[in-house]
MMTF fields as JSON, N, C-alpha, C and O atoms, coordinates in Angstrom:
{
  "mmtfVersion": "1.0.0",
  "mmtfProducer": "UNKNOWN",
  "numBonds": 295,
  "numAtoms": 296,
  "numGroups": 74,
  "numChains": 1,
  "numModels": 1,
  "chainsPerModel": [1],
  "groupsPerChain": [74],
  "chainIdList": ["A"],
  "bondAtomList": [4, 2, 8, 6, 12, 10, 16, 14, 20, 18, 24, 22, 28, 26, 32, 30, 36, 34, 40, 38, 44, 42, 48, 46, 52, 50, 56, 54, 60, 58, 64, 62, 68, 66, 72, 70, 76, 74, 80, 78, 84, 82, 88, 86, 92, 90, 96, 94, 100, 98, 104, 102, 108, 106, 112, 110, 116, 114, 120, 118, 124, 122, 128, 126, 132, 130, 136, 134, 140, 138, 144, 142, 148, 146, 152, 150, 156, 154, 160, 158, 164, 162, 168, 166, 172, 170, 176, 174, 180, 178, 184, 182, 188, 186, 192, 190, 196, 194, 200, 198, 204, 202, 208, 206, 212, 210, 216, 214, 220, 218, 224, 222, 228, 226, 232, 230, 236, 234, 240, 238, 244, 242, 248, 246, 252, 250, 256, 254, 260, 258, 264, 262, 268, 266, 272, 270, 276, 274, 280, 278, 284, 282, 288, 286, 292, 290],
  "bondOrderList": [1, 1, 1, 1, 1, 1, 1, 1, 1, 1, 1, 1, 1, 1, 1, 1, 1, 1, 1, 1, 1, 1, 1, 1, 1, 1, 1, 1, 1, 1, 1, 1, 1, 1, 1, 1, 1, 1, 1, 1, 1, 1, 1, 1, 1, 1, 1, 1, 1, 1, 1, 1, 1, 1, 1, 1, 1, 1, 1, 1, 1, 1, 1, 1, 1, 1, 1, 1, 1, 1, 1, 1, 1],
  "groupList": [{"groupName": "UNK", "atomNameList": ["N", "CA", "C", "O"], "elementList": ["N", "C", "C", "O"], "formalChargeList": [0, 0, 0, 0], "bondAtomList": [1, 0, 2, 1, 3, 2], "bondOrderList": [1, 1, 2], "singleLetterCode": "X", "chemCompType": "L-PEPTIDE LINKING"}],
  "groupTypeList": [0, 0, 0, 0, 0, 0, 0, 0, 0, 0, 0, 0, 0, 0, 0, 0, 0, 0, 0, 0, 0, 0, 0, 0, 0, 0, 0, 0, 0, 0, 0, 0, 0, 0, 0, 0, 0, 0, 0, 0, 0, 0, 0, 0, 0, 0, 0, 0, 0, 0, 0, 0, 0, 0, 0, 0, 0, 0, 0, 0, 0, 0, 0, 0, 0, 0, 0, 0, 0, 0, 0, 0, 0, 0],
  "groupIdList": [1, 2, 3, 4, 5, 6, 7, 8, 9, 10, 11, 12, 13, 14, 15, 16, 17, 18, 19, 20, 21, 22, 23, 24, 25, 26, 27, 28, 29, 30, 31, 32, 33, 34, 35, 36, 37, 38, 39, 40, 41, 42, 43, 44, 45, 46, 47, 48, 49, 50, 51, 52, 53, 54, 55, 56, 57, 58, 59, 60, 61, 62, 63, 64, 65, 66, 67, 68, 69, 70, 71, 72, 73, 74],
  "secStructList": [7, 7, 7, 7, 2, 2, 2, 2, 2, 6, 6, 6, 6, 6, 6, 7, 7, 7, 7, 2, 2, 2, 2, 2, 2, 2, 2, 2, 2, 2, 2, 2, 2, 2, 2, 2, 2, 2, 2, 2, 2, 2, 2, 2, 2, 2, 6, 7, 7, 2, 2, 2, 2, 2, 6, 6, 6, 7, 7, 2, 2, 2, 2, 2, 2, 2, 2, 6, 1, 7, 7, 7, 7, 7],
  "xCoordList": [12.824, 13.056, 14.05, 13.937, 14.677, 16.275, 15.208, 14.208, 16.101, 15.523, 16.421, 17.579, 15.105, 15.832, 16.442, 16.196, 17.568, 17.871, 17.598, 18.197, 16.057, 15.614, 15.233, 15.362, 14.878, 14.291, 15.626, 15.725, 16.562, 18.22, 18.785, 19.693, 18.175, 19.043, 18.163, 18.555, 16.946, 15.914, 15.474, 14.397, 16.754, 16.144, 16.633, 16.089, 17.904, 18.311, 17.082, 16.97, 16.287, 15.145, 13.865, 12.93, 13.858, 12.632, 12.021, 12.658, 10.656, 10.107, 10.876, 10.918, 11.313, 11.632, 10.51, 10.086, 9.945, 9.695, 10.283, 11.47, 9.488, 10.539, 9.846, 8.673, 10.334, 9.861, 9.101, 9.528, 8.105, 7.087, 8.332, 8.232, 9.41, 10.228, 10.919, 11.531, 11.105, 12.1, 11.086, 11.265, 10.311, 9.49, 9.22, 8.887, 9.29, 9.149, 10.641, 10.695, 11.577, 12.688, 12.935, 13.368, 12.8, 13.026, 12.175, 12.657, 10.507, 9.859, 10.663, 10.798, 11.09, 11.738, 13.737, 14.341, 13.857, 14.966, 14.432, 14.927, 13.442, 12.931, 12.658, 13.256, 11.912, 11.368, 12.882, 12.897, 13.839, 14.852, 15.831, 16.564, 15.976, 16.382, 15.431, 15.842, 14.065, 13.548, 13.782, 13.967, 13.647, 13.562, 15.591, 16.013, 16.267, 17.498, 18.185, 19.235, 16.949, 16.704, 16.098, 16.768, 15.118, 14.091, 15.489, 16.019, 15.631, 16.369, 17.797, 18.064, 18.381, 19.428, 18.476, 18.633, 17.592, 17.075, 16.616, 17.248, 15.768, 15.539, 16.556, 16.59, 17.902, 19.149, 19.692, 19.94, 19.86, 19.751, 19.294, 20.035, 17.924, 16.732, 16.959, 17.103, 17.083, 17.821, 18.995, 18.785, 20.242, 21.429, 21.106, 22.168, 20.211, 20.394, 20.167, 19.407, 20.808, 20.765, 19.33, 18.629, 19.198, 17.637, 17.794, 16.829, 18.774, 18.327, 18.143, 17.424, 19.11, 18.794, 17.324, 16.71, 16.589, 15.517, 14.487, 13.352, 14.988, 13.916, 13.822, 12.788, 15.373, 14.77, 14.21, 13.921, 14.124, 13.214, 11.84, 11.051, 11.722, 9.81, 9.802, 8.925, 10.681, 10.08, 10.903, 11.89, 10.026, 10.767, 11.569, 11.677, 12.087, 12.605, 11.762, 11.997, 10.845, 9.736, 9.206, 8.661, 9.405, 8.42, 9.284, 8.899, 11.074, 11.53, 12.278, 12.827, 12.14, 12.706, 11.295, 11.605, 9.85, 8.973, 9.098, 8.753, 9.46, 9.506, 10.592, 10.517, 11.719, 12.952, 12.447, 12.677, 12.039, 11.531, 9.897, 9.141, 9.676, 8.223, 8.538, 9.579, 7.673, 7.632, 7.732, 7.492, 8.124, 7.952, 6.532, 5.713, 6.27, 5.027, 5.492, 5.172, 5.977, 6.53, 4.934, 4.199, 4.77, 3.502, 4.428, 3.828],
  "yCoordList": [35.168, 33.963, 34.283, 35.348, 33.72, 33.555, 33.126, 32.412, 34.19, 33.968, 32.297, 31.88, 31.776, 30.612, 30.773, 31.75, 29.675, 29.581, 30.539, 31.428, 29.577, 30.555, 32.165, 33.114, 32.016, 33.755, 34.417, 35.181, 34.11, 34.624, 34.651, 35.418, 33.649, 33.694, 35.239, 35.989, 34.833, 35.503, 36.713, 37.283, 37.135, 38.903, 39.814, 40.915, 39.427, 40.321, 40.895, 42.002, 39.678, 40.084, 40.654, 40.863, 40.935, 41.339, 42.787, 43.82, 42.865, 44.402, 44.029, 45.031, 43.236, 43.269, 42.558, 41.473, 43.19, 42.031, 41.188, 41.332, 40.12, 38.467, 38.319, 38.611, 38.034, 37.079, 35.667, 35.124, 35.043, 34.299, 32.736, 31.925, 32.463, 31.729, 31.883, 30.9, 32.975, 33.221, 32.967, 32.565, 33.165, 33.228, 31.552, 31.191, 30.655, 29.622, 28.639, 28.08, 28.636, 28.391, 29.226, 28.43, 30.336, 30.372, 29.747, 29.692, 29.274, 28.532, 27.265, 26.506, 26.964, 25.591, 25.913, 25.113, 26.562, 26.817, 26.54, 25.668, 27.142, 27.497, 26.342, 25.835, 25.598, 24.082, 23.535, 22.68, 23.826, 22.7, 22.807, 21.852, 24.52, 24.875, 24.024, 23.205, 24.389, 23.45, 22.261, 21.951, 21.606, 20.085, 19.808, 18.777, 20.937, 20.96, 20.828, 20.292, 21.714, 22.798, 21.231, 20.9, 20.468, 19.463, 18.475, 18.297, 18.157, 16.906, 16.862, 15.845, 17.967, 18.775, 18.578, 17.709, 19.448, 19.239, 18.104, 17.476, 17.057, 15.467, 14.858, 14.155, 15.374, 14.296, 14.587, 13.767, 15.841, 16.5, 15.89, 15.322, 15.952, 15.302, 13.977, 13.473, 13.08, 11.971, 11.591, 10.925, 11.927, 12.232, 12.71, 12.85, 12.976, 13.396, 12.312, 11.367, 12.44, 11.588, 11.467, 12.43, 10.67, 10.538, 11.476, 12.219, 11.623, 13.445, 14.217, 14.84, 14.767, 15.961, 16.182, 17.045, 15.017, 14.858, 14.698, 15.169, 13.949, 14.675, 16.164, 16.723, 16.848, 18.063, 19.063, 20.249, 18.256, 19.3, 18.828, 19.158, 17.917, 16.932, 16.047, 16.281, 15.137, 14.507, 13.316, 13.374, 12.156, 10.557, 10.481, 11.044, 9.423, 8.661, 8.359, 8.736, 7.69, 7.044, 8.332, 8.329, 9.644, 10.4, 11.084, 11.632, 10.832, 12.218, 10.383, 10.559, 9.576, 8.726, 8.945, 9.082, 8.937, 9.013, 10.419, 10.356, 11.498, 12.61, 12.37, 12.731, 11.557, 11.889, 11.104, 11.772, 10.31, 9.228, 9.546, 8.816, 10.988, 11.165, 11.747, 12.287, 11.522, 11.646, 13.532, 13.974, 14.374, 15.613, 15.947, 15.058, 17.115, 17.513, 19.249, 20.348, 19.138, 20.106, 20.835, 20.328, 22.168, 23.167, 24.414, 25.368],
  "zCoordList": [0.507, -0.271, -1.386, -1.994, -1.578, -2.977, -3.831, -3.749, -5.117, -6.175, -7.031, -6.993, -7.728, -8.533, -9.571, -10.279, -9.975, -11.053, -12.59, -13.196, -12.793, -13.395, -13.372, -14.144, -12.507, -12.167, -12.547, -13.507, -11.807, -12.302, -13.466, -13.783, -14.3, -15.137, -16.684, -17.578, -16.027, -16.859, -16.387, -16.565, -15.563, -14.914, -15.874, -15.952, -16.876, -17.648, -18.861, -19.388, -19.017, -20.036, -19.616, -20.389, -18.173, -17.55, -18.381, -18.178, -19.414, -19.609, -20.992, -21.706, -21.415, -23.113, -23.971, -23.572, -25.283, -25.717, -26.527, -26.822, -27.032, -27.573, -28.678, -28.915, -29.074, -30.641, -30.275, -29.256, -30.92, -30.08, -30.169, -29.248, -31.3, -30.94, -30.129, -29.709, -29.63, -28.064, -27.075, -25.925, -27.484, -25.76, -25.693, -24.564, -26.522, -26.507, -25.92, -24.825, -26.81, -26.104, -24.581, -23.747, -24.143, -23.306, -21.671, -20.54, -22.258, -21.387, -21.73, -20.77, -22.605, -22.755, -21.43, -20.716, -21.57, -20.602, -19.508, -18.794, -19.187, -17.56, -17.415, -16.466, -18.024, -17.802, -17.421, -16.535, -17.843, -17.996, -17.035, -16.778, -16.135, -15.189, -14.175, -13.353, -14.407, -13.063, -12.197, -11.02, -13.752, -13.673, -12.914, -12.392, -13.117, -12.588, -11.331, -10.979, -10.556, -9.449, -8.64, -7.661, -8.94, -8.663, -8.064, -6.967, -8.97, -9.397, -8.016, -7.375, -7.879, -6.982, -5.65, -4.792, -5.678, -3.616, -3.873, -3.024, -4.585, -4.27, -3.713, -2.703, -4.894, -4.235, -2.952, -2.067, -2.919, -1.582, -0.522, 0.281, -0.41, 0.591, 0.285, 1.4, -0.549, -0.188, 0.611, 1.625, 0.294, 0.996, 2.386, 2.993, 3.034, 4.188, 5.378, 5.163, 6.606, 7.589, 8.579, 8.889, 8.805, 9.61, 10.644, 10.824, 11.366, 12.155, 12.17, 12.951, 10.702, 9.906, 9.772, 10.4, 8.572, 8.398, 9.692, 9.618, 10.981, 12.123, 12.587, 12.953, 12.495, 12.564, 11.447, 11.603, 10.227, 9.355, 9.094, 8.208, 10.138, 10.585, 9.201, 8.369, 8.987, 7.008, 7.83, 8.563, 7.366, 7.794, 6.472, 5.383, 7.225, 5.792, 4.548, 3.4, 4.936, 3.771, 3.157, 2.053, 4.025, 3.169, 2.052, 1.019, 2.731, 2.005, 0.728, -0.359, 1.076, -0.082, -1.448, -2.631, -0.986, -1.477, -2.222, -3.402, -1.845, -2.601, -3.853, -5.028, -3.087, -4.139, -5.376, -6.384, -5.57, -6.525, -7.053, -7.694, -6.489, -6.768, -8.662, -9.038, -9.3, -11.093, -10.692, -9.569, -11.863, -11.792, -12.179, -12.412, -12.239, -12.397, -13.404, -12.95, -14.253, -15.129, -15.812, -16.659, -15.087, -15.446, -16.517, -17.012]
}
């Protein structure tokens, strides 16, 4: 599996420690890479043609239902 966005961008700090305001902005990055990352394959999986989407098994309704699904930011 490819590493994400985030994971990439945050390998340079891997084994350091942070100041508890860094470690905060930087969950605030990651959140914001996500929601980036999200937002990109929705439109993605929208944009795609109903064959495409039969051969990756997702209807229309399901993959329009994902693109428009609310985030869920943990």
């Amino acid at each position: 599996m490819t590493q994400t966005y985030a994971e990439t961008a945050l390998a340079p700090l891997a084994g350091r420690k942070v100041t508890p305001l860094s470690a905060t902005l930087l969950r605030l990055a990651v959140v914001c890479i996500r929601w980036i990352e999200w937002n990109h394959s929705r439109k993605a999986l929208r944009n795609m043609s109903d064959h495409i989407l039969e051969d990756i098994g997702v209807t229309r309704h399901e993959a329009e239902r994902e693109a428009t699904r609310a985030y869920n930011i943990r």
